[in-house]
ZAGU-612616 format. One record per residue (C-alpha): x, y negated, z; residue in one letter. Coordinates in steps of 0.02 Angstrom, whole numbers, plus 32768, in hexadecimal, padded with zeros to 4 digits. Each point is the difference from the previous one (the first is absolute). Example, Ala and Ser with C-alpha at 12.3 -4.5 7.8 and 13.67 -1.06 7.14 Angstrom:
! residues 2
826780E18186a 80457F547FDFs 
END
This chain:
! residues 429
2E49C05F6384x 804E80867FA4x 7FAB80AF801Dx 807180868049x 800380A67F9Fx 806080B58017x 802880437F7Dx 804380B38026x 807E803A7F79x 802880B28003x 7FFB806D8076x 8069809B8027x 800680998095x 809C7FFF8061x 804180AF805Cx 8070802E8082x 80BA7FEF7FB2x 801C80B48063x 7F64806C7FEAx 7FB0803C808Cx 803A80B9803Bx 7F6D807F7FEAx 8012802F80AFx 7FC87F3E8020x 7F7F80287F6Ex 7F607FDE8086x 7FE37F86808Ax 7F8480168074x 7FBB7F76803Cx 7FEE7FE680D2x 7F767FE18064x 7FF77F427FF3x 80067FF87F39x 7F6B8080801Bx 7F967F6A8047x 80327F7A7F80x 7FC17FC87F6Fx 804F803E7F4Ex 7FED7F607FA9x 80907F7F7FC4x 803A7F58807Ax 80627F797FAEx 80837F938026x 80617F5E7F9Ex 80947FBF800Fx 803A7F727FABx 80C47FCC7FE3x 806C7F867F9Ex 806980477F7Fx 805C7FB27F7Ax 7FA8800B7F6Ax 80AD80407FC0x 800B809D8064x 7F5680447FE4x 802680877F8Ax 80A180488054x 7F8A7FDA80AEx 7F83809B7FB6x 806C80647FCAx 803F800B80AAx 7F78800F8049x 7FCE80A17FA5x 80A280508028x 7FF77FCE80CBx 7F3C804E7FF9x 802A80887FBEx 808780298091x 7F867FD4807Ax 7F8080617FC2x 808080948019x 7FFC7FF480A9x 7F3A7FB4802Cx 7FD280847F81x 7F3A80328023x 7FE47F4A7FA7x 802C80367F63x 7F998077801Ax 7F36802D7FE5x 7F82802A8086x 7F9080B78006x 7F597FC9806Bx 7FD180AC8007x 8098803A804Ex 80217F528054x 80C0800F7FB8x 80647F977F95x 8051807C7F6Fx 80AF7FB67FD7x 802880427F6Dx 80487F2B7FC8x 7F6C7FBD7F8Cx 805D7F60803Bx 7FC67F718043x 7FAF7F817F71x 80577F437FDEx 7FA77F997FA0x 805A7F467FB9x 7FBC7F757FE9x 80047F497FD0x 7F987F678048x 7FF97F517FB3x 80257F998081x 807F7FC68054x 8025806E80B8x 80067F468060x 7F637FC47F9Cx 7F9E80B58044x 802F7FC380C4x 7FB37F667FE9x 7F6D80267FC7x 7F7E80138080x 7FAD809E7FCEx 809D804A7FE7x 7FB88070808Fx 7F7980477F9Bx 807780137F64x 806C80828058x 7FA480A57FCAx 80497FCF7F5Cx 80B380258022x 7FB780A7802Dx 800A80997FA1x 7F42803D8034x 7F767FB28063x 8010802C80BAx 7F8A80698052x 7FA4806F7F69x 802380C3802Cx 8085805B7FA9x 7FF080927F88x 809D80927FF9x 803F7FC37F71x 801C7F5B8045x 80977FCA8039x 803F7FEA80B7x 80557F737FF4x 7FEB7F787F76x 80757F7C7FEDx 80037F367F7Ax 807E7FA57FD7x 7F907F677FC5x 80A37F6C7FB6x 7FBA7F51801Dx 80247F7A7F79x 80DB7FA78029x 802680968075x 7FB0804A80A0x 7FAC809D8011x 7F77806D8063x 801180AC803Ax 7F6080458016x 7FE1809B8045x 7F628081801Fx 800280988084x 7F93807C8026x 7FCD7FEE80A6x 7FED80CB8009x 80C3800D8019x 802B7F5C8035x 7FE37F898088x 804A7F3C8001x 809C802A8059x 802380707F83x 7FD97F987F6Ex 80847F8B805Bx 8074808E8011x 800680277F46x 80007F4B7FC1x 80B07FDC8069x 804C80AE7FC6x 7FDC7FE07F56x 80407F39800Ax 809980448062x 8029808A7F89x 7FFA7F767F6Fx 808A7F968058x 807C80977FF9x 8051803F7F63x 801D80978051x 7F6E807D8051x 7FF37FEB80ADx 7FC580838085x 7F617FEA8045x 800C801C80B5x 7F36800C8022x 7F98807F8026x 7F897FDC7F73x 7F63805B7FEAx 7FE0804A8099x 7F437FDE803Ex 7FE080AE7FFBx 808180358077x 7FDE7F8B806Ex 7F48800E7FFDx 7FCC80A47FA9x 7F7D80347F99x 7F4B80268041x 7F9580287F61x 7FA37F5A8026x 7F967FA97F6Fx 800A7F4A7FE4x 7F757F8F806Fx 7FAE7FB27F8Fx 80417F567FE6x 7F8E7F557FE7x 7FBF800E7F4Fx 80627F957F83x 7F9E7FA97F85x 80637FF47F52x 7FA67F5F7FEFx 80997F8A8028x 7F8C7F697FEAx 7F9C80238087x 808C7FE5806Ex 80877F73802Dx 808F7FED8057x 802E7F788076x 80AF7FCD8040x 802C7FBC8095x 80AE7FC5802Cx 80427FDB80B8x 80A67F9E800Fx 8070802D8093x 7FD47F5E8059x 7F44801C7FEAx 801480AB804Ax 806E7FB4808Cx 7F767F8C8032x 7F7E80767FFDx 804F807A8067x 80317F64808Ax 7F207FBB7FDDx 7FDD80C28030x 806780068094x 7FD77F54804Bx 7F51802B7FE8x 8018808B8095x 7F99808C7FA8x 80A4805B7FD4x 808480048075x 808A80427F93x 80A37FAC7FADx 800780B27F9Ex 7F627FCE7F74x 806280327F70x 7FCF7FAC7F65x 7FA780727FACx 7F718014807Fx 7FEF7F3E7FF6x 7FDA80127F5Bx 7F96808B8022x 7FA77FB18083x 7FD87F687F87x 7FD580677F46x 7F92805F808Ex 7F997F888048x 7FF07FAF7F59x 7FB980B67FB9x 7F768005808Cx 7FCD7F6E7FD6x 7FDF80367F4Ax 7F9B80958033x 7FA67F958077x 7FC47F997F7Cx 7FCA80847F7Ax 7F9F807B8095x 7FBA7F538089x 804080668084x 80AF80258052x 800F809C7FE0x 809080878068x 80A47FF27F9Dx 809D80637FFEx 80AA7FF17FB3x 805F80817FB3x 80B97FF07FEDx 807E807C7FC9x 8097802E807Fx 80A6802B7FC6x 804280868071x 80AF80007FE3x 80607FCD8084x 7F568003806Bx 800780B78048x 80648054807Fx 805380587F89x 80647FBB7F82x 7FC27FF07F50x 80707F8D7FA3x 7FD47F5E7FBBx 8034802C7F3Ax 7F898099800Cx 7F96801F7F54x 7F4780357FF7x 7F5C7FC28071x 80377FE580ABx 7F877FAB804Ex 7F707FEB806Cx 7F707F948024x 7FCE7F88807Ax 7F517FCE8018x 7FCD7F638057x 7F557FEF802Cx 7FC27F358025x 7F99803A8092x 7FB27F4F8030x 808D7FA47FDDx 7FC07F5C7F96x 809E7F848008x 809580087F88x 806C801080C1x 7FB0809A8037x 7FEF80617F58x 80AA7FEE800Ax 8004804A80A1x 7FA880857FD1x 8082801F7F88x 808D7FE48059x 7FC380748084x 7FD480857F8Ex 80B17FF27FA0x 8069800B80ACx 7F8380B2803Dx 8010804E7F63x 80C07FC67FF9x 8024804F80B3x 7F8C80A87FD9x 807980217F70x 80937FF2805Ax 7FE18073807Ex 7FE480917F7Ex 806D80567F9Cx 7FBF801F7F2Cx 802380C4800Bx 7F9C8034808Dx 7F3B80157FFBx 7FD37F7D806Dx 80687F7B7F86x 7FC980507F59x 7F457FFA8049x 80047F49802Bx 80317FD47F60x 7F7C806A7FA8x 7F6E7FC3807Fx 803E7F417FD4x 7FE6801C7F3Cx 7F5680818019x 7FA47F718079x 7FFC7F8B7F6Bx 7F82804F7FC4x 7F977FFC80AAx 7FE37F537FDAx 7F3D7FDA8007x 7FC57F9D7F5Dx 7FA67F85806Fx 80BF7FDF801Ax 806C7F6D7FADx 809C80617FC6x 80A37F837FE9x 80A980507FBBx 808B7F93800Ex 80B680467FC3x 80907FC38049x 80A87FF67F8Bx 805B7F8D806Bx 80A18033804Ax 802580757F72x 80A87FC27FABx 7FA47FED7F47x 805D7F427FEEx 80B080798009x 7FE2805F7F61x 80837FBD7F93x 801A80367F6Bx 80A97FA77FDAx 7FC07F587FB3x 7FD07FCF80CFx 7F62801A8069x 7F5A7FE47FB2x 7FB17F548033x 7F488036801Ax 7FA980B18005x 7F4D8017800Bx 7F8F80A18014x 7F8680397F65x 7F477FF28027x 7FB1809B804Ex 7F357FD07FD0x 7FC4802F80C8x 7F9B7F998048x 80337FA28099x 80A580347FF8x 80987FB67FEEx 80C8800C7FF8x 807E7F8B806Ax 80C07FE27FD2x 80917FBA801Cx 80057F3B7FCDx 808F7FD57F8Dx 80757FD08079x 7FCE80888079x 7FC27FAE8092x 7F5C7FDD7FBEx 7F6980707FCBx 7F887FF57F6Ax 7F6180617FF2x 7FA180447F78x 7F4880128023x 7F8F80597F84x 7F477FC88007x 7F6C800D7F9Cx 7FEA7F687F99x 7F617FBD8047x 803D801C80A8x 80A57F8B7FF6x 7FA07F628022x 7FC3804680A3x 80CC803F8027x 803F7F567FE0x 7F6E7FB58060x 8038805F8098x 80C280067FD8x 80267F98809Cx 80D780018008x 7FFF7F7B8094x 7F848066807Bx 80718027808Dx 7FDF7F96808Ax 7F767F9A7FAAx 
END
């Protein structure tokens, strides 16, 4: 088996092709950036491309991020802590290229391609940012007879996963044009929407550096398994709704699977909850539209109660997603009562007991990521970098969209336990 390696080759900063106005000079950063963490996320995506077009294909790409970084332009920017601002004064964002030796249809075979995919990515998720570092970090990584992957790093300070989606199909539309095109969004405006409180960062889960300690696990869910599940969790007459979407399936099972982990380490079953991040656009009374840039989000916290079965955590869930769903949408974002909802939803996090079993589960389905197309077509798998929480984990979009595939990050000596009580076919049994 031949052993993949990276190799990055050079690697350069790229700047808004306008430069920023001085009046623009500062962003402030809102209320819900406040609250979230200022370390990098990653994504991959992965495309076919004709060995023959890679050089003009770069080239290209340079020009079209340079135009979008006119208009989305806090991310070429760097980030002030101390006065909680980005300064835009166009230190660029950094692109690094880089070459792989192997072919891209020999990497999707391979079944630890999953854990391979922090390699297409400019810097290791989760580790805390500095100033100087950059807000957005983008490689080109050129797989052996064509076929590329674009991966990119965000700071989670200024950016949220609707956003990262956002930039990603502005930047791949802007490449298909020769000419500029106007871009109709509203870009960054978080802090409008949700301004600034002087609030600190909660303190997030520590992040060990040591990336051995921890492993990832993927799970994939075809659109027929999903189907059947959701008819299994019906018949079985705990939940009495057509509406399960597929996520909280999903949810429901990586869920039940995680209690049973912490059940096995501690001999007892111990209260859990489930943290998920909201997005609020489109969720509020008043609008906030669905191509608006920054940290707009809340989150929802599940709490098992004494639900034991895979049926009624989902319950639980589903429950808890159609209150919190409902609250929003009878409050508007600029009034008190809306701004304070969001703020109490972030600040009870931290409430949690430590007798508690904390779960955080991301949701990226339903965000168009399989549309960013850079002009050689859309890219035929994506998959998120590894964030080193513990029991946490990331779902997406399958391939052909329908689907879902989940990436669980564990400790290592805890994934025999998670596979132990992984149990896909519980509804009904």
């Amino acid at each position: 088996m031949i052993t993949m390696k990276v190799e990055k080759q050079s690697s350069k900063f790229i700047k808004p092709f306008d430069p920023t106005p001085s009046t623009l000079g500062r962003y402030r950063v809102g209320l819900i950036d406040e609250l979230s963490p200022f370390a990098y996320v990653g994504i991959v995506l992965f495309y076919s491309l004709n060995s023959n077009h890679e050089s003009s294909f770069v080239i290209r790409l340079e020009k079209s991020l340079e135009k979008t970084l006119t208009r989305l332009y806090p991310l070429a920017g760097r980030y002030a802590d101390e006065i909680q601002t980005v300064e835009c004064i166009d230190e660029g964002a950094q692109l690094i290229h880089a070459k792989v030796n192997i072919k891209l249809q020999n990497f999707l075979g391979l079944e630890v391609n999953a854990e391979l995919v922090d390699e297409f990515i400019p810097f290791k998720s989760g580790v805390p940012l500095v100033f100087s570092d950059p807000l957005l970090a983008v490689q080109l990584t050129m797989f052996e007879c064509g076929g590329v992957a674009v991966g990119v790093n965000f700071a989670h300070k200024i950016v949220d996963a609707s956003t990262l989606c956002t930039f990603l199909n502005e930047w791949a539309y802007m490449n298909q044009k020769e000419n500029e095109i106007e871009f109709t969004g509203p870009g960054f405006n978080s802090s409008s929407l949700f301004p600034p409180r002087g609030i600190r960062l909660i303190p997030p889960p520590k992040i060990d550096a040591m990336s051995s300690k921890y492993t990832r696990k993927k799970l994939t869910f075809t659109e027929s398994e999903i189907s059947n599940m959701k008819a299994k969790a019906i018949a079985g007459g705990k939940i009495n709704t057509c509406n399960l979407s597929k996520v909280q399936l999903v949810c429901g099972i990586i869920w039940k699977a995680l209690i049973g982990v912490d059940r096995a380490i501690h001999n007892i079953t111990r209260e859990s909850i489930l943290l998920q991040p909201v997005n609020l656009r489109g969720k509020m009374a008043s609008l906030i539209p669905k191509d608006s840039c920054g940290n707009i989000f809340a989150v929802c916290a599940t709490s098992s109660g004494i639900a034991e079965t895979t049926e009624e955590l989902v319950h639980c869930l589903s429950d808890s997603i159609k209150k919190i769903t409902y609250n929003y949408s009878k409050v508007y974002h600029n009034t008190e009562e809306g701004q304070t909802m969001v703020l109490n939803s972030h600040l009870n996090t931290a409430d949690v007991p430590e007798s508690t079993n904390v779960i955080r589960l991301t949701s990226w389905c339903k965000f168009p990521f399989y549309e960013a197309d850079f002009g050689f077509g859309r890219p035929i798998w994506m998959a998120p970098g590894t964030v080193p929480f513990k029991n946490s984990g990331c779902l997406i979009d399958g391939p052909q969209g329908n689907g879902v595939e989940g990436y669980i990050v564990l400790e290592v000596k805890d994934l025999p336990y998670f596979e132990d009580a992984l149990d896909v076919n519980g509804f009904g049994a």
